[in-house]
KEKE-3310 file (N, C-alpha, C; in steps of 0.2 Angstrom, whole numbers, plus 5000, padded with zeros to 4 digits):
npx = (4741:4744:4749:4755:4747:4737:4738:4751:4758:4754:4757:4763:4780:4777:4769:4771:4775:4771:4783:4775:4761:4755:4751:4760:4762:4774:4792:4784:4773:4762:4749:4739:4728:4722:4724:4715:4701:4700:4699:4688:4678:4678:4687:4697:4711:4720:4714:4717:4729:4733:4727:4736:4750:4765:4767:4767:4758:4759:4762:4752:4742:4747:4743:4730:4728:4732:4723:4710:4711:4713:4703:4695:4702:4710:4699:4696:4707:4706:4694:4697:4708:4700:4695:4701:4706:4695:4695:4705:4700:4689:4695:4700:4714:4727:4740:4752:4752:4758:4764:4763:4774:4784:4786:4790:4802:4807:4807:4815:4827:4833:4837:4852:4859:4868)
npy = (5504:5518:5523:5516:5499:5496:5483:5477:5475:5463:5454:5437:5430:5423:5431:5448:5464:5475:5488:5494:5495:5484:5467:5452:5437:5429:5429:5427:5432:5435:5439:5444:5448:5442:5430:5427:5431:5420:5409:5414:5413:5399:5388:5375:5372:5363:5367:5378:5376:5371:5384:5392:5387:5390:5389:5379:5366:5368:5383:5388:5383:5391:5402:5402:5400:5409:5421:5413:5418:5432:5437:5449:5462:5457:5456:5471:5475:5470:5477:5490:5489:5484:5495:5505:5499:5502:5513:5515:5509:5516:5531:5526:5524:5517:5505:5508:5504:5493:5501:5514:5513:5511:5522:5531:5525:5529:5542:5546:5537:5543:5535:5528:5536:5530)
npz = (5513:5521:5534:5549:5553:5568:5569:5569:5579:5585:5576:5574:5569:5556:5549:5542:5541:5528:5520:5509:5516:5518:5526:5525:5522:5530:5518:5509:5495:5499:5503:5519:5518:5506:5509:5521:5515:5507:5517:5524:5517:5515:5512:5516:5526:5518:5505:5506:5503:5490:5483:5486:5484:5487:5499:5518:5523:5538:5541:5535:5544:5557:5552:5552:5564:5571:5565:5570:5585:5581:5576:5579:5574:5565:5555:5557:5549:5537:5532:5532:5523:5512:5510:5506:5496:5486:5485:5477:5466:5462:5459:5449:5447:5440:5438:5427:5409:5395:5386:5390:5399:5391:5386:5393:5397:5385:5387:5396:5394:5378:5364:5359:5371:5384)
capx = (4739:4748:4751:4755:4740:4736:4738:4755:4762:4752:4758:4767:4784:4776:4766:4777:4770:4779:4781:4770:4753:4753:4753:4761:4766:4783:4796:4781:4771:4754:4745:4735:4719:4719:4724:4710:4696:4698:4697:4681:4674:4676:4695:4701:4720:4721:4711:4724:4738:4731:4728:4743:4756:4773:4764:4770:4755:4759:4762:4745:4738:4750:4740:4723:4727:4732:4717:4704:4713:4714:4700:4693:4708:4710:4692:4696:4713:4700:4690:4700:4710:4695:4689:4706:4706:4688:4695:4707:4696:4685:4698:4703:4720:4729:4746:4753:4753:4766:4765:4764:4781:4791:4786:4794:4807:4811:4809:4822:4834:4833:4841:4859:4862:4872)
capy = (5509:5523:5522:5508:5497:5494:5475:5475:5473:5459:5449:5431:5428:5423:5438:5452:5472:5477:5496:5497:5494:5477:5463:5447:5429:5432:5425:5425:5440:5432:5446:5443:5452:5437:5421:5427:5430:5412:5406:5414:5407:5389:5387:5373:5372:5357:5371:5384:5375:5371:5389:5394:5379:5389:5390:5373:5365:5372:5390:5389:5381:5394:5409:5401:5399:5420:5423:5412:5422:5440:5438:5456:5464:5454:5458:5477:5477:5469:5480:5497:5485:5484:5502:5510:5498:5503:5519:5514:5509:5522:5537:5524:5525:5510:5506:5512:5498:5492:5507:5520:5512:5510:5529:5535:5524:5531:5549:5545:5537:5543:5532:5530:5538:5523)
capz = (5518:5523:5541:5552:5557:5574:5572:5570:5586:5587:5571:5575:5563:5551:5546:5543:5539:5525:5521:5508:5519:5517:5530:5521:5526:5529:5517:5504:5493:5499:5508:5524:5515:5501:5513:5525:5509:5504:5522:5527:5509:5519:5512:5521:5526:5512:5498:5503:5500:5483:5481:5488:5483:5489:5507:5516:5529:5545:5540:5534:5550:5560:5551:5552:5572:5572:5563:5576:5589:5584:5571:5577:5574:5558:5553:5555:5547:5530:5529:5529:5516:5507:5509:5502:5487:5485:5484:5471:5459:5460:5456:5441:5448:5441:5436:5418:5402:5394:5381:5393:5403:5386:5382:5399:5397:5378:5390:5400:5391:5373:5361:5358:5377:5388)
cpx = (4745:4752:4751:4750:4742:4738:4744:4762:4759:4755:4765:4775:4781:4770:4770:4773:4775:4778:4775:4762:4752:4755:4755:4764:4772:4784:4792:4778:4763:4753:4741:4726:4718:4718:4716:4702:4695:4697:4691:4676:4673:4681:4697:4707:4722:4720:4715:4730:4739:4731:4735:4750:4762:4772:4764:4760:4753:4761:4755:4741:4739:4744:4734:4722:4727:4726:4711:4705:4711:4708:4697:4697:4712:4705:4694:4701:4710:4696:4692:4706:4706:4692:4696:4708:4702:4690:4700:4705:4691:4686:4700:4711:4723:4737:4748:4755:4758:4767:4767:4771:4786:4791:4789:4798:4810:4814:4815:4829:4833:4840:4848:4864:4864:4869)
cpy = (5513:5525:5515:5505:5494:5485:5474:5472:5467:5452:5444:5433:5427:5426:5444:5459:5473:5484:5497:5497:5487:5472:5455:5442:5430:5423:5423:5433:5438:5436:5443:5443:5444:5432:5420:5427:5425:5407:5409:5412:5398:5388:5382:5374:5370:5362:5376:5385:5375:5379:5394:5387:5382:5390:5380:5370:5370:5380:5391:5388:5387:5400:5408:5403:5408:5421:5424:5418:5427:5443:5448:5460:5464:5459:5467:5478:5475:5473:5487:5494:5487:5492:5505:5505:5499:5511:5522:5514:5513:5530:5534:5524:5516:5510:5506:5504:5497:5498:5513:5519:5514:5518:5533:5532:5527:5540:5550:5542:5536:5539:5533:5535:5532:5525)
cpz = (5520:5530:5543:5554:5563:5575:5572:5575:5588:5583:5575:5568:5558:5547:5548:5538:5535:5523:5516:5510:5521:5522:5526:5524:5524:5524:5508:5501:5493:5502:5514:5522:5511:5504:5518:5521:5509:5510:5525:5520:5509:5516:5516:5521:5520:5504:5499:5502:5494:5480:5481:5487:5486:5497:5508:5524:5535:5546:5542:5541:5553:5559:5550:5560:5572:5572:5568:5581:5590:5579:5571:5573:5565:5553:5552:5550:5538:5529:5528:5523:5511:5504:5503:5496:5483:5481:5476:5464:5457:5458:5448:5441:5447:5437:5427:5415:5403:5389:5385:5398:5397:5383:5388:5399:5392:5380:5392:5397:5384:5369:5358:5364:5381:5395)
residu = (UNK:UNK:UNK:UNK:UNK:UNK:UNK:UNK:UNK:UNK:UNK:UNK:UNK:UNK:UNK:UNK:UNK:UNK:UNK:UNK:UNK:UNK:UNK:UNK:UNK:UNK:UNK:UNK:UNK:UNK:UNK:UNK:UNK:UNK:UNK:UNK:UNK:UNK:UNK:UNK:UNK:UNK:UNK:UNK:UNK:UNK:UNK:UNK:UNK:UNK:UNK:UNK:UNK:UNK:UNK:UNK:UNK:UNK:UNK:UNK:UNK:UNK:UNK:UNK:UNK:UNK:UNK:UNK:UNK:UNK:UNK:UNK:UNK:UNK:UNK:UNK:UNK:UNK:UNK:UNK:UNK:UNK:UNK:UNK:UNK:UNK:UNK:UNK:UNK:UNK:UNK:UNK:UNK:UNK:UNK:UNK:UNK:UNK:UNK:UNK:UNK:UNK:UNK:UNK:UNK:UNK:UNK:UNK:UNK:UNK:UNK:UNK:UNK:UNK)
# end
């Protein structure tokens, strides 16, 4: 997301807004959008430590407890998540192969250049 969202003056330490839009359990590159997906799918703490295994117990509780709290808040910050990945996929904007990297690599630094 482009701008800052509204919930960030809310986030606990361990959810941290990073610049690219993204709200992530601090200290990890697990996003708030996905941890909160698999707990409103009935995810207990126990199923998303499994899903998550470098996240320890009480992180997970810590960001369940956020969640109950500020779920409106939450709730809105998921769905304009959703709407501009929606948007993503519908312009077909995705990020370049590995063919199309190594032919911009070969642009930029043509062979036998240090």
């Amino acid at each position: 997301m482009d701008e800052p969202d509204p919930l960030i003056p809310l986030l606990p330490p361990d959810l941290l807004w990073h610049p690219d839009g993204e709200i992530r359990l601090a200290g990890h590159r697990i996003g708030l959008y996905h941890f909160v997906l698999y707990y409103n799918e009935g995810y207990t703490a126990e199923m998303l430590l499994g899903q998550f295994p470098t996240l320890d117990l009480a992180l997970i509780h810590r960001v369940i407890a956020f969640y109950r709290t500020h779920s409106k808040e939450v709730d809105a910050y998921i769905l304009r998540y959703r709407s501009e990945l929606d948007q993503y996929r519908a312009t077909g904007t995705h990020a370049p192969g590995p063919a199309d990297l190594r032919s911009r690599l070969a642009r930029t630094h043509p062979a036998g250049s240090a």
